[in-house]
Backbone bond lengths (Angstrom), bond angles and torsions (degrees), N, CA, C in turn:
res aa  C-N    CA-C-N  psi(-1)  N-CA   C-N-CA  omega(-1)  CA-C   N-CA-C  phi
1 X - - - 1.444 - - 1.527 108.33 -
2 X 1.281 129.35 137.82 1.188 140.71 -158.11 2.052 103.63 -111.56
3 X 1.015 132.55 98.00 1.338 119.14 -165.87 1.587 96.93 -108.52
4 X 1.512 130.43 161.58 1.298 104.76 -176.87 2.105 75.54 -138.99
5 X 1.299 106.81 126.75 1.430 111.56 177.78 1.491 123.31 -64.50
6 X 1.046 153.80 -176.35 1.281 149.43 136.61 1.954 111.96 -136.55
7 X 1.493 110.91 85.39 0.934 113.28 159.13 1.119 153.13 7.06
8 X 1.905 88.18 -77.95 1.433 106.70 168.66 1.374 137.50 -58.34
9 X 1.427 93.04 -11.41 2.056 95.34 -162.36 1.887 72.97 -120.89
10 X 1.638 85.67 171.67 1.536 115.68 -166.10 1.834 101.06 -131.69
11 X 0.703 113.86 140.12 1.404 110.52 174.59 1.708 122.16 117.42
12 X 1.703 122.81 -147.08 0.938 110.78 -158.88 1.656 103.32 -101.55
13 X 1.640 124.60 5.02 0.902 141.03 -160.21 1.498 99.56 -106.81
14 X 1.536 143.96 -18.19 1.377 160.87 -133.56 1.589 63.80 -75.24
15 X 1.106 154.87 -121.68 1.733 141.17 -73.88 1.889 76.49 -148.35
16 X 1.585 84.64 139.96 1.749 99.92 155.40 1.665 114.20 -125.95
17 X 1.307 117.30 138.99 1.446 118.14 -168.96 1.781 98.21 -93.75
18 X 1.525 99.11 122.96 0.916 88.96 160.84 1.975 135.75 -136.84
19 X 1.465 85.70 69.55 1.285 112.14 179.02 1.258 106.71 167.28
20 X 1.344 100.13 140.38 1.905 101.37 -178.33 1.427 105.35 -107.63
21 X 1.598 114.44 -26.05 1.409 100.63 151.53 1.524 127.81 -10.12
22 X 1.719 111.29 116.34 1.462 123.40 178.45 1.721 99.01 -51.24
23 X 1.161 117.66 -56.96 1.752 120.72 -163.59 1.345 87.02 -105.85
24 X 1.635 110.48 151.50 1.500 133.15 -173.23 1.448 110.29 -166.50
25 X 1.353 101.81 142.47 1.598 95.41 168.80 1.714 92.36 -151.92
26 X 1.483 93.17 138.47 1.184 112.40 158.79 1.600 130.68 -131.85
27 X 1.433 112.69 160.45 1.109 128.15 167.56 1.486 121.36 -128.69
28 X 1.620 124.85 161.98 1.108 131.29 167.98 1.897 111.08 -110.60
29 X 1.356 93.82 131.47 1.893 93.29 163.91 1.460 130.42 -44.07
30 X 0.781 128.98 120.43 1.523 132.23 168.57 2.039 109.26 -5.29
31 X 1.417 104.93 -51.53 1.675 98.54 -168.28 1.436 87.51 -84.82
32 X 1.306 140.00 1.84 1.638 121.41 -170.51 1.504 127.33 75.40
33 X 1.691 104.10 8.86 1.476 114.88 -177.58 1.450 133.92 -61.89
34 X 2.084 83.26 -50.11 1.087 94.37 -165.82 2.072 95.11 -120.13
35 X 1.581 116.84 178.46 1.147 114.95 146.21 1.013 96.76 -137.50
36 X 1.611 97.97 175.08 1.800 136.06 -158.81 1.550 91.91 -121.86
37 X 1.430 125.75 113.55 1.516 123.65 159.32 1.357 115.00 -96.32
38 X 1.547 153.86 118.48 0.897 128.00 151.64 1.309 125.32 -95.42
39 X 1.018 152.85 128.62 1.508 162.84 106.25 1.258 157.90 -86.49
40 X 1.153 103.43 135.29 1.804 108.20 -135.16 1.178 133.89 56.75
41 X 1.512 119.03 -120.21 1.436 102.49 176.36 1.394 114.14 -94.65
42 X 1.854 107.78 5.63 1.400 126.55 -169.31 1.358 134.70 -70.67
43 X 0.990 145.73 132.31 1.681 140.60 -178.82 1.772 107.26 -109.07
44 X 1.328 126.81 117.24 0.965 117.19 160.95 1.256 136.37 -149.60
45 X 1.447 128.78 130.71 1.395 123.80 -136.40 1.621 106.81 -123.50
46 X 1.314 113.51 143.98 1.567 112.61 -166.74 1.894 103.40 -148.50
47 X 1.689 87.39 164.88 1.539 84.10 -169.87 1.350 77.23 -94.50
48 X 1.776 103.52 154.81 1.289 135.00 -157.93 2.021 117.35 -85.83
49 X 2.032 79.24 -25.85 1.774 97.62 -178.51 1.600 109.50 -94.52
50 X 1.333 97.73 -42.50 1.931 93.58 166.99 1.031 111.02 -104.38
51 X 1.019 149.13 24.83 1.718 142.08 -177.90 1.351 113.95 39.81
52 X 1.148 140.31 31.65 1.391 152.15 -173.74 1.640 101.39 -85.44
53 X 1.498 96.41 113.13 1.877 87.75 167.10 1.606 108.57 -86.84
54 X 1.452 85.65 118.16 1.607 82.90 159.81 1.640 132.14 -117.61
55 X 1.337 114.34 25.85 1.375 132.43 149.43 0.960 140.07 -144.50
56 X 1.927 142.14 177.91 1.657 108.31 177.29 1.544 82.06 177.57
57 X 1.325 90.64 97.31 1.786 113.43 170.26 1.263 109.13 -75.06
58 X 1.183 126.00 108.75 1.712 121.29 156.75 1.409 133.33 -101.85
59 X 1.389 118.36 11.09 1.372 130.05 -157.56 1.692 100.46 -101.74
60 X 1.358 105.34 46.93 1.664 82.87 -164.99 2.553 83.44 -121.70
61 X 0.714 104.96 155.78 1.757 108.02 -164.24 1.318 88.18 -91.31
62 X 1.093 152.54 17.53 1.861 129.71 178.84 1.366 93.90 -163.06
63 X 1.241 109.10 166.61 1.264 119.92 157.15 1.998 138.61 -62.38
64 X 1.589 95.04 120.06 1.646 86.14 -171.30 1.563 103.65 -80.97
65 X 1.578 92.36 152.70 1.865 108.57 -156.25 1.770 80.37 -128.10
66 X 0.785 139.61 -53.39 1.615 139.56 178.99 1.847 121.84 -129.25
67 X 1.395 89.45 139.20 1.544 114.06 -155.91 2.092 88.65 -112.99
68 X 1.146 121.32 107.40 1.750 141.78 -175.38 1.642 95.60 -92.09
């Protein structure tokens, strides 16, 4: 499961999951804009300030283990 925290806020809103995928890996871009989720064989990428996915590759045959 992939949880992504939010620090700043307090309450029942602190973390949104975004992937229920058991194994996950993520990364963030260099400026902190965007992140990279992978799970399963899935790719999916969101802006980092609204959490908005705005893509979601699934065509990939195995499971992604690292997000570049």
């Amino acid at each position: 499961m992939v949880k992504l925290w939010d620090i700043r806020k307090l309450g029942d809103d602190t973390y949104r999951i975004l992937s229920d995928d058991v194994e996950g890996v993520v990364n963030f871009d260099r400026s902190g804009r965007f992140i990279g989720v992978g799970a399963g064989a899935s790719l999916q990428l969101y802006n980092a300030r609204t959490m908005d996915q705005f893509t979601k590759i699934s065509a990939h045959q195995d499971k992604i283990t690292s997000i570049k």
